[in-house]
C-alpha positions in Angstrom: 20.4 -8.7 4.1 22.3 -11.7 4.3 24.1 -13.1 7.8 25.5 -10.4 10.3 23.5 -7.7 8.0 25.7 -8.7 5.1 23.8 -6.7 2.2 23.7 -9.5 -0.4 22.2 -9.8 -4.2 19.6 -11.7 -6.3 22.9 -13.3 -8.3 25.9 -11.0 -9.7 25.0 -8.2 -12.1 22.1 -6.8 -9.4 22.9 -4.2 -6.4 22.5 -5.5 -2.8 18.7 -6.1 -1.2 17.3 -2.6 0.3 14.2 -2.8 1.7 11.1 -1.0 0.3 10.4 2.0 2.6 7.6 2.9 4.9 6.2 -0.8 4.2 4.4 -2.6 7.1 5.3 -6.7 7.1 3.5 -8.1 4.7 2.8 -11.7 3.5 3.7 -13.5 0.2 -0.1 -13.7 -0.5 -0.4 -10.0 -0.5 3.0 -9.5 -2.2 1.3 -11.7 -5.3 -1.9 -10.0 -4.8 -0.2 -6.4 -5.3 1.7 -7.0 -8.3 0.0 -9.6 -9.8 -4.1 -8.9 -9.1 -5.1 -6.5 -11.8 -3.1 -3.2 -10.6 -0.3 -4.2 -12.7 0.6 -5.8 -15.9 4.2 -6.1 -16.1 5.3 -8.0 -13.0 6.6 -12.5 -13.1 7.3 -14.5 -10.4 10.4 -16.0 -10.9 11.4 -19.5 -9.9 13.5 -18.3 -6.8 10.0 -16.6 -5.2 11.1 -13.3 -6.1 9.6 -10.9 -8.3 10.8 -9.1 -11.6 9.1 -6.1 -13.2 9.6 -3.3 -15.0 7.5 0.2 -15.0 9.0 3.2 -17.0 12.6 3.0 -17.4 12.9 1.0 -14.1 13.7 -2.7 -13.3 13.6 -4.3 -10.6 13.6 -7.8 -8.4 11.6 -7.7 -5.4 11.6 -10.9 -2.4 9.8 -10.9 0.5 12.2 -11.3 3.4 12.6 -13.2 7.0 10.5 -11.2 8.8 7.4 -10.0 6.0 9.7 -7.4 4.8 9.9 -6.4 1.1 13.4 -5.9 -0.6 14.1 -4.8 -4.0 17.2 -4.7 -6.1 17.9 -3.6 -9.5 20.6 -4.0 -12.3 23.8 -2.8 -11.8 25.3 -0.3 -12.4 22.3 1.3 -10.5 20.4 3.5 -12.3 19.9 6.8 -11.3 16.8 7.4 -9.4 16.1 3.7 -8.8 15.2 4.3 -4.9 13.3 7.7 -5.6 11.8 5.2 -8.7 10.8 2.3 -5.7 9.5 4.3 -3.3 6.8 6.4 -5.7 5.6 3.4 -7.4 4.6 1.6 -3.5 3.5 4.6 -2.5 6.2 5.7 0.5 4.7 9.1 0.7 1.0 8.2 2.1 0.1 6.6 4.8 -1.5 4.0 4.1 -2.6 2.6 7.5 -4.9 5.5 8.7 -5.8 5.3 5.4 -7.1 1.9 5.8 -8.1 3.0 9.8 -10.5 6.0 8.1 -12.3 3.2 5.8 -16.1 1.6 7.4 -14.2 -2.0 8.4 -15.5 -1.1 12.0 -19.1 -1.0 10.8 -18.8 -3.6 7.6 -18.3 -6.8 8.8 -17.0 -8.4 5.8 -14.6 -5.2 4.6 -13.0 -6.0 8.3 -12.5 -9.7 7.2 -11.2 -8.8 3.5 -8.6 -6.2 5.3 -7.2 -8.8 7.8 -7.0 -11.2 5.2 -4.8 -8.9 3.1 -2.2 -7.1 5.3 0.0 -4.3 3.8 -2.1 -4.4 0.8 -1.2 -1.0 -1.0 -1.9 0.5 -4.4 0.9 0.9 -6.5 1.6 4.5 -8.2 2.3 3.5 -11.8 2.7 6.1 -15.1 -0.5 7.3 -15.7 0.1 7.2 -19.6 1.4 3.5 -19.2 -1.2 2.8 -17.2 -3.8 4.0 -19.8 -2.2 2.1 -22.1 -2.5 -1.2 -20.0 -5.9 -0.7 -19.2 -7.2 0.0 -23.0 -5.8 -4.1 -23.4 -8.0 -4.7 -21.0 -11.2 -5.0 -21.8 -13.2 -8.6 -21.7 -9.8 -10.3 -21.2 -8.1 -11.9 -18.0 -5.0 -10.5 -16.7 -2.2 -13.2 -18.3 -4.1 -12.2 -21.2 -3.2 -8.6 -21.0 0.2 -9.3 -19.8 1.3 -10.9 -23.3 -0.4 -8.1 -25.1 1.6 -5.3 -23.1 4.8 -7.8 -23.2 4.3 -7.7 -27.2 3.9 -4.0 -27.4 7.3 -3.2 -25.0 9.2 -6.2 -26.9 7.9 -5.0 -30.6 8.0 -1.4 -30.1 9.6 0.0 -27.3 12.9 1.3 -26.5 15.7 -0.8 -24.6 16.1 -0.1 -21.4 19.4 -2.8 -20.8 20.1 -6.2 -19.8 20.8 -8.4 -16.5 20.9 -11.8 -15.7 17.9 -13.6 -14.5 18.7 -16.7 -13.2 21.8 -17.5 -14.9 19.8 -16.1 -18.3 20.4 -12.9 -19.6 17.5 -10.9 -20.2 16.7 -7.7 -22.4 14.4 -5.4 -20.8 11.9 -3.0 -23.0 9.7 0.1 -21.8 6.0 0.4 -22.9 6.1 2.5 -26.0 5.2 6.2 -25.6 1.8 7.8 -27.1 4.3 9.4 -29.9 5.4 6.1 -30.4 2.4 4.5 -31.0 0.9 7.3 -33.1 3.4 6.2 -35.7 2.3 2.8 -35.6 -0.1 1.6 -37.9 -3.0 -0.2 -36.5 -2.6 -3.8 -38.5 0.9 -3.5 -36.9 -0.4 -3.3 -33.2 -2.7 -6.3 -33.9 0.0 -8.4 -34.2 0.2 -7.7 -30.3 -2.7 -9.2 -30.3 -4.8 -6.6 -29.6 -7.6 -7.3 -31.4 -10.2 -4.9 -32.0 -8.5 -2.7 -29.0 -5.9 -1.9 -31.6 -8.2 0.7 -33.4 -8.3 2.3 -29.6 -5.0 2.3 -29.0 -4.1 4.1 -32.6 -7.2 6.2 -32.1 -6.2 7.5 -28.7 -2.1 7.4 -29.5 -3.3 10.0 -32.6 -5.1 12.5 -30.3 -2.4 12.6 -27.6 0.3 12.9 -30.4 -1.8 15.7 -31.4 -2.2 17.1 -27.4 1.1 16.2 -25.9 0.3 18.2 -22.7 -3.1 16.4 -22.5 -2.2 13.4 -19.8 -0.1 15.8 -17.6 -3.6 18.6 -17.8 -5.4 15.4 -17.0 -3.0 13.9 -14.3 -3.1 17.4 -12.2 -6.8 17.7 -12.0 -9.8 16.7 -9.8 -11.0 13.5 -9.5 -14.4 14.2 -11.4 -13.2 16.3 -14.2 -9.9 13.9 -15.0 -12.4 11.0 -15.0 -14.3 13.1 -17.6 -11.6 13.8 -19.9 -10.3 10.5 -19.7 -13.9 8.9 -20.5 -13.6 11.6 -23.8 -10.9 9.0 -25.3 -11.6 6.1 -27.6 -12.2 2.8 -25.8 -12.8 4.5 -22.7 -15.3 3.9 -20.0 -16.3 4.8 -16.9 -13.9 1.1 -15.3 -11.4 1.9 -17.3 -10.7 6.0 -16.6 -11.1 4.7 -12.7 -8.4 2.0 -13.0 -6.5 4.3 -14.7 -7.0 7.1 -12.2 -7.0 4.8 -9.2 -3.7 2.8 -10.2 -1.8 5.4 -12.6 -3.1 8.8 -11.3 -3.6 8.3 -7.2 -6.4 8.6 -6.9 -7.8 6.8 -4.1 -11.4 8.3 -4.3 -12.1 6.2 -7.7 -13.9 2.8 -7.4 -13.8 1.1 -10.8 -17.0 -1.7 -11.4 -15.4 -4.6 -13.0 -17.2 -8.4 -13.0 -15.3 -9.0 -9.5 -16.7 -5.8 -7.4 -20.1 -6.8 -9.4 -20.2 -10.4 -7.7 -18.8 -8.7 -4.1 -21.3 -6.2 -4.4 -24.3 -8.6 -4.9 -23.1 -11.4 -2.6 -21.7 -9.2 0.4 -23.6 -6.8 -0.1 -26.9 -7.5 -1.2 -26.9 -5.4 -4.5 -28.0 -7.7 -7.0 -29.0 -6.0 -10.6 -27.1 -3.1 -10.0 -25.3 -1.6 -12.9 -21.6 -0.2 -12.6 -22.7 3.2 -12.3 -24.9 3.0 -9.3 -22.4 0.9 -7.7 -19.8 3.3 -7.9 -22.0 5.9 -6.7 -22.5 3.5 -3.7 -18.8 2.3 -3.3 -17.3 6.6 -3.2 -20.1 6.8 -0.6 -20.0 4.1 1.5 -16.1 3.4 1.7 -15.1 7.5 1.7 -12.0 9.3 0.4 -10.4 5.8 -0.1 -13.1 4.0 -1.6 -10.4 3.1 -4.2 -8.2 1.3 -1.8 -11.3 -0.3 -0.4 -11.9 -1.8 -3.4 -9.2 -4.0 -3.6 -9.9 -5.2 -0.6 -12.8 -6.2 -1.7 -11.6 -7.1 -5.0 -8.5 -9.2 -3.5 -10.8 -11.1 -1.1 -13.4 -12.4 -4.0 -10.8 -13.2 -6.3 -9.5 -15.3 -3.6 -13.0 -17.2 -2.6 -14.3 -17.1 -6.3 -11.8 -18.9 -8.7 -14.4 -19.5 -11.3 -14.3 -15.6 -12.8 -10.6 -15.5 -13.8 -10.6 -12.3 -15.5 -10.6 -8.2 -15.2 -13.7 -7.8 -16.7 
């Protein structure tokens, strides 16, 4: 909103500010942390402060308001479904505060810390087969690692979604491909995404769900344990990995992916040095509850925070 609840734009050739719904002021801190800390691969901070990301067929610009309120816009003509778009990727449907009210910050001194630290801290409901995809780039590298690789794949193989202006530049805007896609991609071609040895994954995993093209949906619409299985069954996938992807793509709050980050909290905050992943995400579902998930960023928001020196996923 500009002056007098004008609606105003990011610059002509985007639809008027709206703000996001049923989000709680936030700061710009937590805004960068959301959509730039690991949940997400396909977010920039542009030189204005605002944001600009795509997901699916969407785009869109988000700014942090007067006030700690987040606004998005997106191309014009608006697309259809752009708001219904907005609010299932922030999550408008849960609550997110009792959510946070049912997790042990009361009785875990430093979870208390990590959630005042992060207000309006939410995680983002993304496509669980993009999501997949994002997360099979990620292993051993840091996240602007991963966002060129995905960049390359959208750019090199995946379909136009239009064009807008960005900052007086006019930019062309790509989806991820889809699993057909990639099936018909041979693997030396996805290395020049520079994929590396995830490649053979990627192909691997694009080949069987080409084969099953009900499997993500079978996946998506089961519990926790058994989706985690099935997702675990596909080349390149572990135990992090079919958590982010679950936590992130699928909702899944109940999932607490083990990366080097919730390794360091874990032994430092905790006192759980030597553990191995799966013991600590035994411990995290039982110590932080249904929402061990969104505890987990939390956690995983706060360390990144105090511990520059580990700069990746893991």
């Amino acid at each position: 909103m500009g002056e007098a609840g004008v609606l105003t734009s990011p610059e002509p050739g985007w639809s008027p500010w709206r703000p996001v719904p049923n989000l709680p002021v936030t700061t710009r801190d937590v805004v960068a942390e959301t959509l730039d800390g690991g949940q997400a691969f396909r977010w920039q901070r542009l030189a204005d402060d605002t944001w600009l990301g795509v997901w699916g067929r969407h785009v869109a610009r988000l700014r942090l308001a007067s006030g700690g309120r987040l606004e998005w816009s997106t191309p014009v003509p608006l697309e259809p479904g752009a708001a219904a778009g907005i609010a299932t990727y922030f999550g408008a449907d849960r609550d997110f505060a009792a959510a946070i009210d049912t997790l042990p910050w009361r009785s875990d001194p430093h979870l208390a810390r990590c959630v005042e630290a992060f207000p309006g801290l939410r995680i983002l409901r993304q496509p669980l087969g993009e999501t997949l995809l994002c997360f099979l780039c990620s292993a051993t590298k840091q996240i602007v690692q991963i966002k060129q690789m995905v960049a390359l794949l959208a750019e090199k193989h995946g379909a136009k979604i239009g064009t807008a202006p960005v900052l007086g530049v006019r930019r062309t805007f790509f989806a991820l491909p889809s699993w057909p896609a990639l099936a018909k991609i041979p693997e030396r071609e996805l290395r020049l995404c520079l994929l590396g040895f995830r490649a053979k994954y990627i192909a691997q995993t694009a080949a069987r769900l080409a084969d099953e093209p009900d499997w993500l949906a079978q996946t998506e619409a089961m519990p926790y344990a058994e989706a985690k299985q099935r997702l675990c069954s596909l080349p390149g996938v572990g135990e992090k990995v079919a958590d982010c992807v679950l936590l992130f793509g699928g909702g899944r709050l109940e999932a607490f992916p083990v990366d080097v980050w919730i390794l360091r909290t874990m032994a430092l905050r905790y006192g759980l040095e030597d553990w191995k992943p799966a013991p600590l995400t035994q411990f995290g579902r039982a110590h932080f509850g249904a929402f061990a998930g969104l505890g987990q960023q939390f956690l995983f928001a706060w360390e990144r925070q105090a511990g520059r020196p580990l700069a990746g996923k893991g």
